[in-house]
N, C-alpha and C positions, 0 to 999 in steps of 0.2 A: 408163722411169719406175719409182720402186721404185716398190713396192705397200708400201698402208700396213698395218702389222700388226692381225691378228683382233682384235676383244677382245673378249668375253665376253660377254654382257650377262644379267644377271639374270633369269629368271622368275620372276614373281610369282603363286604358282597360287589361283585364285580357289574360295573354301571351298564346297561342294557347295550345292543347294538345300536350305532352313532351318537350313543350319546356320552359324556365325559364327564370326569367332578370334574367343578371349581376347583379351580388351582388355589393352594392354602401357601400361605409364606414357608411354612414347614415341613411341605410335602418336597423332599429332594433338594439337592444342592446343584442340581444341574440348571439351566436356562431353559425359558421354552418350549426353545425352536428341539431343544435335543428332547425334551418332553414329546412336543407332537411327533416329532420322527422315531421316536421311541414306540410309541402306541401304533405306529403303520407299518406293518413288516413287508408287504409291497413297496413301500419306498424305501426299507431297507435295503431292500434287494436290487432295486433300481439304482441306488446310490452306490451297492459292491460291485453290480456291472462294469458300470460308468468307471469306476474305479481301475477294475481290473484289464480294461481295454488297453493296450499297450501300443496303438497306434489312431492317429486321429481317425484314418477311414473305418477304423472299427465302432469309433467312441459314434461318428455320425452314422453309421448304418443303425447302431443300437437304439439311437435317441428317435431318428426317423421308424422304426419299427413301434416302439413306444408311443409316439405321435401319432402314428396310424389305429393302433390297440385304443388312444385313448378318444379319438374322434370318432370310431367304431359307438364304443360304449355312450359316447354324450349325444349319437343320434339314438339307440334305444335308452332314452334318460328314463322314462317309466319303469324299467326294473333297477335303477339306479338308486339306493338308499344315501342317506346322509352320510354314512362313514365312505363308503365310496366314493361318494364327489368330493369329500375331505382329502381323501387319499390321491384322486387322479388331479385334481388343482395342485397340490404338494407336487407334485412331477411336475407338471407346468413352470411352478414356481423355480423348482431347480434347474429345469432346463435355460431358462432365461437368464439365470445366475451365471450358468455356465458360459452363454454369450447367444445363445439359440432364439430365434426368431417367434415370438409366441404370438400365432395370431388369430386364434379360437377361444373357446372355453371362458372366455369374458360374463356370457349368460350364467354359466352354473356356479362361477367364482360370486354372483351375487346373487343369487340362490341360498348361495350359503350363511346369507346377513339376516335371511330370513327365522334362522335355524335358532332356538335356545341353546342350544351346547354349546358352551363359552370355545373348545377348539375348534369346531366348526365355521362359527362367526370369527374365528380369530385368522382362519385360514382365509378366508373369504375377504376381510378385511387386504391382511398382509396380501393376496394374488393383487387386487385391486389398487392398493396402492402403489405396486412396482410396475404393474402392467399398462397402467392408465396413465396418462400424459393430460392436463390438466383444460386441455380443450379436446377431449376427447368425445364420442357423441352420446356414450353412456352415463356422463358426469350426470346428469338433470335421476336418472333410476337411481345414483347413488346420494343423491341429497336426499331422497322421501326418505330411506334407511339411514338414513346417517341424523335427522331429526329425530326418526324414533327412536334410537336408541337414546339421543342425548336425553331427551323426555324418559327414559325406562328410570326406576329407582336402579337398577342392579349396577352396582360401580365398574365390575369388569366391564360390562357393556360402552358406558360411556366411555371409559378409557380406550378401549377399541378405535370409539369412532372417531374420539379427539384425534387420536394416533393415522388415522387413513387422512383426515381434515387436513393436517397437517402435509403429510406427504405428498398429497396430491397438489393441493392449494389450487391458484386460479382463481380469475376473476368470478365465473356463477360461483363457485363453492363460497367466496369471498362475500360475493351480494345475498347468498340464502341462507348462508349460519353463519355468523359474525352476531346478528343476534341472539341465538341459540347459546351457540358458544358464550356470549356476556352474561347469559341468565344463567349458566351453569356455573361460570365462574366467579358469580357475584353472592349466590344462593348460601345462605347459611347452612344449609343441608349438606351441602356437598362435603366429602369426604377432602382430605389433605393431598391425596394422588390424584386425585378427579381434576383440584382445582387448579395444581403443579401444570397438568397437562391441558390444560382451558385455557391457561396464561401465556404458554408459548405454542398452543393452535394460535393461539389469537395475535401471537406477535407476527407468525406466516401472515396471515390473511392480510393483516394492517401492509407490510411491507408490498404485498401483491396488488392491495389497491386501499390507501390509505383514507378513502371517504370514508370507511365503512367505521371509522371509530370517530366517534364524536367527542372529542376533549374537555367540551366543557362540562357534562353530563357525567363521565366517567373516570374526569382527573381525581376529585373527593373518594371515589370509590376504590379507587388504587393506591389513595394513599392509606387508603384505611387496610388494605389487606396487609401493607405492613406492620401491621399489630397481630399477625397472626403468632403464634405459636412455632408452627410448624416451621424449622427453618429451609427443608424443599419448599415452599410457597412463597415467601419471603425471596429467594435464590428466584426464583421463575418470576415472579414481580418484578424483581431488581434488571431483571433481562430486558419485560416487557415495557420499563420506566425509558430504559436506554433507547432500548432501536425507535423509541417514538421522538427522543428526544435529536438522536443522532440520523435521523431520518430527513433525507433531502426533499421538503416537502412545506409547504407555504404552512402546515399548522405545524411545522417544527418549532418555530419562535414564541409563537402563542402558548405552546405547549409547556416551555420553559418556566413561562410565569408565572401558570398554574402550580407546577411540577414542583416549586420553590418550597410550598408548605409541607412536602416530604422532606423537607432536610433534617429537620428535627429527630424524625423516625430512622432516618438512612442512620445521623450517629449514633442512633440507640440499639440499634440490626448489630454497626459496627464494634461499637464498647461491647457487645454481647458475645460478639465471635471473638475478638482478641483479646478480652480483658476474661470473660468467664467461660470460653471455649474447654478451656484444662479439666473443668468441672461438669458440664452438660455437654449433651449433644454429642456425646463420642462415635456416633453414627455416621455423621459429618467429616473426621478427621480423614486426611488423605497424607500419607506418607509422614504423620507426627504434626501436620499446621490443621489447624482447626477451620473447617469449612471452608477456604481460600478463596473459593469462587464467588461466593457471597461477598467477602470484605473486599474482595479485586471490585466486584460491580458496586461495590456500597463508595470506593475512594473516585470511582471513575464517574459517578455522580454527582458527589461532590467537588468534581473539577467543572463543572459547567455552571456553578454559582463563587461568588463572594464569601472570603470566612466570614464565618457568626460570630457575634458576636457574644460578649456576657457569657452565663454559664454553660452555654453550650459551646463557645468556643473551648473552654479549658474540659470540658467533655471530650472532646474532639482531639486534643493535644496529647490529651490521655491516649487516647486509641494510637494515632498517630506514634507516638515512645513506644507504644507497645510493638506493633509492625515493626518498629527502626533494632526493635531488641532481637526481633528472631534474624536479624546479622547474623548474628553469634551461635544459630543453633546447627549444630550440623549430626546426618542420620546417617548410620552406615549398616551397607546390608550384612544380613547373618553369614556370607560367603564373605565377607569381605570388602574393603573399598568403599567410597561414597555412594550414598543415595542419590541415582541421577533422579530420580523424577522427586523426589525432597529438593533439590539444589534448584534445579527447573523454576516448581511453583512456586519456591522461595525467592526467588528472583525474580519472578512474575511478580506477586505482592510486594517487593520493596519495589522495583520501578514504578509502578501503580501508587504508592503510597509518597514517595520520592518526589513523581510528577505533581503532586496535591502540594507539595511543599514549598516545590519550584514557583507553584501558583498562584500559591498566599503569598509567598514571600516575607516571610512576618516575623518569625521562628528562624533567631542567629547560628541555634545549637542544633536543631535539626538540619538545616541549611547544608552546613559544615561536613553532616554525614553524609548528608544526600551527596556533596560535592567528594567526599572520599568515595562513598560508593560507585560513583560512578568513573572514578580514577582507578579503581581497584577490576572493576569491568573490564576497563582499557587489554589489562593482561589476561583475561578469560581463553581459557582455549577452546570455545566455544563460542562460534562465530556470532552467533543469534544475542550472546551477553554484550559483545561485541559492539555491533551494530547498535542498539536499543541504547546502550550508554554514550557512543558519539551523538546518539541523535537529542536523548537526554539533555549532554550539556550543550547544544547547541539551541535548546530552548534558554537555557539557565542562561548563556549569553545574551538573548536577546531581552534580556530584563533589566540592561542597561550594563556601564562601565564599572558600576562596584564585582559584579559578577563574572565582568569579563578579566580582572584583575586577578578573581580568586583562581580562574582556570589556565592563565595564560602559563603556570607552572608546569604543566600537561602538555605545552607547545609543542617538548623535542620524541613524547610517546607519540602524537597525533601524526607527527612525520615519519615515523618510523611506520605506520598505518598506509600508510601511501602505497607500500608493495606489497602489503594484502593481496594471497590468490583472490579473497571475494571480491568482486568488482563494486556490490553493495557497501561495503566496507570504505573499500578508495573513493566512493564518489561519498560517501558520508563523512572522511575523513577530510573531505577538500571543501562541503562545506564549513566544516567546526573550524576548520583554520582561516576561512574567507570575515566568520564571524569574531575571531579572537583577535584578528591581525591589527596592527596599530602602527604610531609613527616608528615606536620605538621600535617594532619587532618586524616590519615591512621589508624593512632587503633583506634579510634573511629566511624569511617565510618564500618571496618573489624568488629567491636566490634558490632554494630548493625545488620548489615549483618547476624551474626551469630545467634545473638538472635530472627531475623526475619525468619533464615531457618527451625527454629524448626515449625514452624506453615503455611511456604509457603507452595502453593498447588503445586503438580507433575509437570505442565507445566511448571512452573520458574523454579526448582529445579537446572535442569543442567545449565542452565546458570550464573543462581547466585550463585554455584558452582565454576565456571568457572572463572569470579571474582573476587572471593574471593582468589581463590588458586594466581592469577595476581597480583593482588594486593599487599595479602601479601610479596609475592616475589619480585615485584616492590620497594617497599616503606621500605623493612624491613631493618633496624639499625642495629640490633644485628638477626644471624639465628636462635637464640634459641629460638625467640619470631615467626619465620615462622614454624620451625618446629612445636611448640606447636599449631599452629591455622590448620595447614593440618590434625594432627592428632586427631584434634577436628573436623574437617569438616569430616574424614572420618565417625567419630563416629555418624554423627549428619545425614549424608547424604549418607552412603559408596555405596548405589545403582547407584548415581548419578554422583559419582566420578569418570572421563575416567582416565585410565590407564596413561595417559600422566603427570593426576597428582603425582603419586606417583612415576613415574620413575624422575621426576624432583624432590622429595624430597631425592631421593638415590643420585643423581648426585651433587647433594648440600651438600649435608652431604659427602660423600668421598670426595669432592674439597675441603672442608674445614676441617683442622685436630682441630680449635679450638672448633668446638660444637660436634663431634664424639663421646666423651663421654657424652658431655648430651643427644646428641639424643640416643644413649643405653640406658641410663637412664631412657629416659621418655617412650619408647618403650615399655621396662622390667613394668615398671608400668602402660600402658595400657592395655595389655597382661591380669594383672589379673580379667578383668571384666569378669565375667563369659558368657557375649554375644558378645566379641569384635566382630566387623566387620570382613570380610575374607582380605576385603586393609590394613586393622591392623595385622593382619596376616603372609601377604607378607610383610609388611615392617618392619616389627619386627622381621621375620627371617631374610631378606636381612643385616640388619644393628647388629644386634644381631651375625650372622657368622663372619661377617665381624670388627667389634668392640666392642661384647660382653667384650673381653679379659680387655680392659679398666675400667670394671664395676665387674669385675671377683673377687679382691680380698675382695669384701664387699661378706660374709658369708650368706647373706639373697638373694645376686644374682649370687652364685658362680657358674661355669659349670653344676652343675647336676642340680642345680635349672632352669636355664636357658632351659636347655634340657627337664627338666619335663615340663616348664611349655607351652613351643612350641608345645611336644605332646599330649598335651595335649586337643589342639586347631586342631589334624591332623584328628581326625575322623569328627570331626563336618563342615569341609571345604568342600565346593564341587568339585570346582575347583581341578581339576589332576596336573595344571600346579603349583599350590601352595603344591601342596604335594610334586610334584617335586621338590619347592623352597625347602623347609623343610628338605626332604633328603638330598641336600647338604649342609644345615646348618648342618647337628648330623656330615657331615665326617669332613667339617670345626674344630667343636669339638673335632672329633678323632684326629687330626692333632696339635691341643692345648694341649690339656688334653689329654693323653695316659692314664688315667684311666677311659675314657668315651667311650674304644674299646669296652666292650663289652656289654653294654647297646645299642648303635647304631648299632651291628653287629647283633643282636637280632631283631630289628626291619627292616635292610634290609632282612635279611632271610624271614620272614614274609611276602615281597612281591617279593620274587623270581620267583613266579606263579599269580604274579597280572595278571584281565585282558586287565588291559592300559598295553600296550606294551612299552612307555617312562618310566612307573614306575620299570618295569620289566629290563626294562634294566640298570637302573640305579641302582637299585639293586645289580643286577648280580656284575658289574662295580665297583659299589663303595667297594663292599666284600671284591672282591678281591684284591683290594687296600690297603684296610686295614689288610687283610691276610698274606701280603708278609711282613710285617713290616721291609718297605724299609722307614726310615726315609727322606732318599732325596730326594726321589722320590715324599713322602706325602708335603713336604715344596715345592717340584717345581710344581706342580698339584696346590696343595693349597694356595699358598701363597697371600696376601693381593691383592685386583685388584688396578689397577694403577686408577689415575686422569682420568675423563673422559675430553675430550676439549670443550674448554671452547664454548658453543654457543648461542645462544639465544634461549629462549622454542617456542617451536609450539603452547602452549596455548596464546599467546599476537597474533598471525598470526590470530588466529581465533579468536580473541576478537577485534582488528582491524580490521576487515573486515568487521565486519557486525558494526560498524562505520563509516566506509569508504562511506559503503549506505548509513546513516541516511543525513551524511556529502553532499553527495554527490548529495543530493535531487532525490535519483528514485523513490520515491515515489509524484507524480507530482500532484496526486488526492487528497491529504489529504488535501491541504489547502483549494482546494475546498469546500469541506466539510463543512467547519466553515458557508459557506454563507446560506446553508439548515439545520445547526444540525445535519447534518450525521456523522460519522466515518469517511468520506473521503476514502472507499474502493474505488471508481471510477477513473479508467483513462481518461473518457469520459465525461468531462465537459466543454467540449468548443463545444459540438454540438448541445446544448437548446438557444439559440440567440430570439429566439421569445415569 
């Protein structure tokens, strides 16, 4: 029989105790937290406990007897080897995950920064960074560790520490390696992960205390790292370009100026991802679009400058077609159905690309798509598409009347938006219609408004109030058709109505002598609802004293009807300062009608001993005004109030301004948002890169 040939067979020599290989990209497809938990079978076993506890008092007796076992061991820390303090911090770390109070072990968890074995330092790092609160008293022992390592050639190491730097953050961590950190991330030596995570350590620290980056020193040198290669560095650049730029912060502006000589490089990042993404960098692709993240931060960039002009602008237009093309592309998964998180970050990047569009304004044919795409949103059954396209073209509106033209087609979707469960939605729907509304389309916009305040809920109420009263006023033809919708709005809404509104129905009506009499008119006939509102009230006595006289010789609204029917409304009011209005409407009347002294003199007596002291004196005041029956005196005191001047209302100040925001993009998170299905509540989305 032959005999089969020897072969060889590999040893695999197993690494001494506490110490670990280096983690190889190729060793396992698991992550590393299941790697270290992997290699401690005491914390696996702590983990099947914990697990198998089937009531909370079990789950806490267990973690307390652990807690005890492990504060035992870290007072005899001399028979305590590395794999050991690797393994009892590991417990630490999970207990605190689990919600448990961890308030030891902080010494040996940096003990372990001291150790060479990359899961050692890794554990040590990771306790440190969850356990530590960034004014903590041990932050100053973890900066001496945290420079050496960034100083060590070994790359895991540095990574580590960027990784704690980060977490931690803080002011000292911020004033003693902010430098460290720029020479690591500036270093031609460094490695493409080393510098990925230097870039946004270093965008923490900036945000936490923004002295620490000198802009003028450092603007050249960040623009230069956009000529890297590497598109993670590039991506973490583009992060660190933003929150410096978008940073509430006196060298935000400054920054700007600087930051302008990246434009060049931003469309060259850009043309790279969308135009030769298909062919490079397939490392990058997430769900079929090629790196997203990068081209989202490269367009969002480019929104804080001017287009370029010359060849770089048709550079630019190029990329731009390219973005507007993946409309068209759609993924679906192997089970079936569409690719949500394809649809998602597809939706992410054309709003992002869309907004750059809006903000050139330059480009007829992309324009046009931008304005379908975000009509086509309009119907998203997904609230977040939703939201981000009213808010879209309510930017596009405010780029003048040719725009608000293109959208006004959208008017009767925008309405139907109004009964939106999202209340996000209704209140973005009410500004796009605030902005689209014009002569032509004003009573029918005002006309709906109203028919939707009867059933809005309390949150919108005062704004779509607010509105409505603008609007009217803005857009009305004839006053008679403003008055009539004010005093509908009170009736419909008068809790919500600020004061601002109805003194601008008085200033309107006295400047203008040709509706005076109708607004008497329609007053005198609100008046009789037997529940008018108390703003119906006020403004039916204000305009009733002042112009009742106009309305006077019709027998069903003559003085004494007038007068009955105002006191009528005087006990039911709460307001004193309406009583007050009141009272000087009856002397107004004494002052008209001389047979109305002594019906009004009757009812000032009666609050001679009021306990409001404005009603008491007014009282007193007016008595004996009308006591002296000094005709001249009553006409000079009384006589008609003059024209007020002419100005513009405070309610447009305050309807424009919170425009001003939507316009003005401070809300920088929300677009983010479309790429996970969130709401976009986050200002902090340029710091996940990995």
């Amino acid at each position: 029989r032959k005999r089969r040939p020897h072969i060889a067979r590999r040893r695999h020599r197993r690494p001494p105790p506490g110490r670990a290989l280096a983690p190889r990209a190729d060793r396992g497809t698991g992550t590393m937290a299941a790697q270290v938990a992997g290699a401690m079978r005491g914390l696996n076993m702590f983990i099947g406990d914990i697990r198998a506890c089937t009531t909370k008092e079990a789950e806490e007796k267990r973690v307390a007897k652990e807690f005890a076992h492990i504060r035992k061991t870290f007072k005899e820390a001399k028979k305590l080897d590395g794999y050991g303090r690797k393994k009892y911090v590991a417990k630490l770390i999970y207990c605190h995950v689990l919600g448990y109070e961890v308030d030891f072990g902080h010494m040996e968890a940096l003990r372990l920064l001291s150790s060479t074995a990359y899961q050692e330092k890794q554990i040590g790092y990771m306790a440190l960074g969850i356990l530590l609160h960034e004014s903590h008293e041990m932050i100053p022992l973890i900066v001496n560790s945290c420079k050496q390592d960034l100083e060590a050639p070994n790359t895991f190491h540095r990574c580590l520490a960027l990784s704690a730097i980060a977490n931690i953050g803080g002011k000292e961590m911020a004033e003693s390696l902010a430098a460290p950190v720029m020479k690591v991330l500036f270093a031609g030596a460094s490695k493409a992960v080393v510098k990925k995570r230097a870039a946004l350590c270093l965008l923490r620290l900036y945000r936490t205390l923004p002295d620490v980056l000198d802009v003028d020193e450092t603007a050249p040198k960040f623009i230069k790292l956009l000529d890297n290669m590497d598109l993670g560095v590039i991506t973490a650049t583009m992060g660190l370009l933003l929150g410096v730029l978008k940073h509430r912060h006196t060298v935000s502006t400054h920054a700007r100026q600087l930051f302008a000589a990246a434009v060049p490089n931003v469309v060259t990042a850009l043309k790279r991802v969308m135009l030769d993404g298909e062919q490079r960098d397939r490392a990058y692709k997430y769900h079929g679009l090629a790196n997203p993240w990068l081209a989202i931060r490269c367009l969002r960039f480019l929104g804080y400058y001017p287009e370029p002009e010359g060849a770089l602008k048709t550079r630019l237009g190029t990329a731009l077609k390219a973005v507007s093309r993946v409309q068209k592309q759609t993924k679906r998964r192997e089970s079936g159905g569409i690719d949500v998180n394809h649809k998602n970050m597809k939706n992410a990047l054309l709003f992002e690309a869309y907004d750059l569009v809006v903000h050139y304004n330059s480009d007829a044919q992309l324009l046009t798509a931008a304005i379908a795409f975000f009509k086509r949103c309009l119907g998203e059954r997904e609230t977040n598409a939703r939201y981000l396209a009213l808010r879209a073209m309510v930017k596009c509106a405010a780029r003048g009347p040719k725009m608000v033209r293109l959208l006004e087609k959208s008017t009767d979707n925008v309405l139907k938006l109004l009964t939106d469960a999202d209340i996000s939605i209704r209140r973005a729907s009410l500004d796009l219609l605030y902005v689209l509304c014009s002569v032509d389309t004003a009573k029918k916009i005002v006309s709906q408004l109203l028919q939707y305040l009867i059933t809005a809920d309390y949150a919108i109420r005062e704004e779509l109030v607010l509105k409505i009263a603008i609007l009217t006023e803005k857009y009305a033809t004839v006053y008679s058709w403003y008055v009539d919708v004010i005093l509908q709005l009170i009736s419909l809404a008068g809790d919500h109505v600020s004061d601002d509104v109805w003194y601008r129905v008085i200033q309107l009506v006295t400047n203008h002598e040709d509706i005076q009499e109708y607004a008497a008119g329609v007053v005198f006939e609100a008046l009789q609802h037997p529940s008018c509102h108390e703003l119906t009230v006020k403004v039916g006595g204000y305009i009733l004293g002042e112009f009742g006289h106009l309305i006077a010789e019709n027998d069903e609204q003559g003085p004494a009807e007038q007068f009955r029917l105002l006191h009528s409304k005087f006990a039911t009011v709460e307001s004193d300062s309406t009583k007050a209005l009141l009272l000087s409407t009856y002397v107004k009347f004494v002052n008209l009608y001389p047979e109305m002294k002594q019906p009004v003199a009757d009812v000032l007596r009666a609050h001679l001993s009021d306990i409001n002291a404005e009603l008491q004196q007014r009282a007193v005041e007016y008595l004996q005004l009308i006591e002296q029956d000094d005709e001249d005196l009553m006409q000079t005191v009384w006589d008609l109030m003059p024209a007020f001047p002419e100005r513009e209302t405070n309610l447009l100040e305050r309807a424009e301004r919170r425009l001003k925001g939507i316009v003005d993009d401070d809300d920088d998170g929300e677009k983010a948002g479309a790429a996970d299905g969130s709401d976009g509540a986050s200002d902090d989305d340029d710091d996940d890169d990995d």
